[in-house]
Every structure is written in structure tokens, then in C-alpha cells.
C-alpha positions in Angstrom: 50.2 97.6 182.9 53.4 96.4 181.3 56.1 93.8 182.5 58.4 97.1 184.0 55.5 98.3 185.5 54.7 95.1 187.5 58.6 94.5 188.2 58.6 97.8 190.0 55.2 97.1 191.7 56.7 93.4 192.9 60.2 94.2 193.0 61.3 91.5 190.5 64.4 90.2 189.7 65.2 90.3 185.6 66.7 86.7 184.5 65.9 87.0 181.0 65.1 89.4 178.2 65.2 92.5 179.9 64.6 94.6 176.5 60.8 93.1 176.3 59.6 94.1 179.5 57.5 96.9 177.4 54.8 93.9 176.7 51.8 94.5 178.1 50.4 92.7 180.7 46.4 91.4 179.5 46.1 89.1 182.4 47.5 86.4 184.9 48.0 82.5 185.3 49.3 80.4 188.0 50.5 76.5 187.6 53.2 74.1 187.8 52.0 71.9 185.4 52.6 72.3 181.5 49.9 71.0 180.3 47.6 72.9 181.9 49.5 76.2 181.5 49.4 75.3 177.8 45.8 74.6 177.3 45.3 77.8 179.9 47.3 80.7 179.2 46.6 83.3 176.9 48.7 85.7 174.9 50.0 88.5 176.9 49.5 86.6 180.0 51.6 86.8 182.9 52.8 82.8 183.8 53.8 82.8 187.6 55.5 79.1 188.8 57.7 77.4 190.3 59.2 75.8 187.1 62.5 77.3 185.7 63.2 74.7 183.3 63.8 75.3 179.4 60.2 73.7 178.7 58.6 76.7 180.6 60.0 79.1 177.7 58.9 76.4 175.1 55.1 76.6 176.8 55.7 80.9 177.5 56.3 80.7 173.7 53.3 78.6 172.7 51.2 81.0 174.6 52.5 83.7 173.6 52.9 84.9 177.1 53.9 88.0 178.1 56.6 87.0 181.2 57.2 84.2 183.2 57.5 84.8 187.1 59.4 82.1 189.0 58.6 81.9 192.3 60.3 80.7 195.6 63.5 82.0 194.9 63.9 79.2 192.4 66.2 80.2 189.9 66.0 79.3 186.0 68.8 77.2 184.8 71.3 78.7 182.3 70.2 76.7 179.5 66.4 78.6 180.6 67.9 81.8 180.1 69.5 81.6 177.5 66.6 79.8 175.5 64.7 82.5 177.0 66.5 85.4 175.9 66.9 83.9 172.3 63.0 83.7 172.4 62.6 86.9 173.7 60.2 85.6 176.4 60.8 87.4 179.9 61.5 85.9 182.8 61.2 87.4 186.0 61.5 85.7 189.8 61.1 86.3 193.4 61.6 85.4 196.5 57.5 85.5 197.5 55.4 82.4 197.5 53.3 81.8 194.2 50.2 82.5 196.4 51.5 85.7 197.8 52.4 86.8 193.6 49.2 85.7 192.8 47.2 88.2 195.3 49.0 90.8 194.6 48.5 90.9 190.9 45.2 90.4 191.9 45.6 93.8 193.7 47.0 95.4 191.0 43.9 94.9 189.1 45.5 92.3 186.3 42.5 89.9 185.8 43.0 86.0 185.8 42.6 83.9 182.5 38.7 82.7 184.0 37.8 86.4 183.8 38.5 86.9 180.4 36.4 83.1 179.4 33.5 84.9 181.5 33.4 88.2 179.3 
């Protein structure tokens, strides 16, 4: 599944880089803190919080992450997008709750950063 894909499936709003939403999708990660979502995610991930500052597409980058999903109806700051967009790092957000995004890529069948460490 691909980042257009899951935006359809979630009805996600486009904040940033809308021309790499071909990257596909090789699993999911949820947390607020950077550290963690650093040492965590892997490449191709999808990176759901509540953060929309411009260190979340520094740590997207890192990771090479496949999207960003900001949750809550928080919205990125301009200086996020635009970092964002320059990066070429997708962000996406929604209105839902992070647990709500979180079960329903779950139900899509995109696998969470633990199963891929167990395989």
C-alpha cells in the first residue's frame, strides 16, 4: 500500500509533498516523542503524532519515513511545510484520534515496527 492508497482509505488531508505520495507504505509507528520515533521508525514507515513541528520532518528524514500523519486536527506550522516539502517528506493529518489512526492501519493490514524486529 502506498501513501495515496492509505489517504483514500483514511480520508487524509495533504499538507505537504503531495508528488511523493507514490512511496510505499512497509509499516507503522506511533509517538510523540522524538527520540523514540528516531531510535524506532524504520524506512518506509508511516510516523502518525501529534507533533507538527519542523523537527518532526528533521526525524521523518532521519528515518527515512515514508509520511508523517498528524493527528487531532493539529495542523503543521508553515515553516513544517515548507521544510517538509523541500525534503520531500509527506505529511498528511486528520481530524481522528492517534489511537483511532493507529487501529485502522492496523485494519488495513500495515504491520507495526515490533512486527518487523520479530521476523
Amino acid at each position: 500500500m502506498n501513501l495515496e492508497d492509505l489517504r483514500r482509505h483514511l480520508q487524509l488531508e495533504i499538507r505537504a509533498a503531495r508528488g511523493r505520495l507514490d512511496r510505499e507504505i512497509t509499516c507503522g509507528y506511533a509517538s510523540d516523542l522524538l527520540s523514540y520515533a528516531m531510535a524506532k521508525a524504520r524506512t518506509g514507515c508511516v510516523w502518525v503524532t501529534l507533533q507538527g513541528h519542523v523537527n518532526v520532518v528533521a526525524v521523518a528524514s532521519l528515518a527515512d519515513a515514508a509520511g508523517v500523519i498528524i493527528t487531532e486536527g493539529l495542523e503543521p506550522d508553515a515553516d513544517t511545510i515548507e521544510k517538509a516539502n523541500a525534503e520531500g517528506i509527506p505529511i498528511l493529518t486528520t481530524e481522528l484520534t492517534t489511537f483511532t489512526v493507529v487501529g485502522q492501519l492496523f485494519e488495513l493490514g500495515i504491520p507495526g515496527v515490533d512486527d518487523l524486529d520479530e521476523r
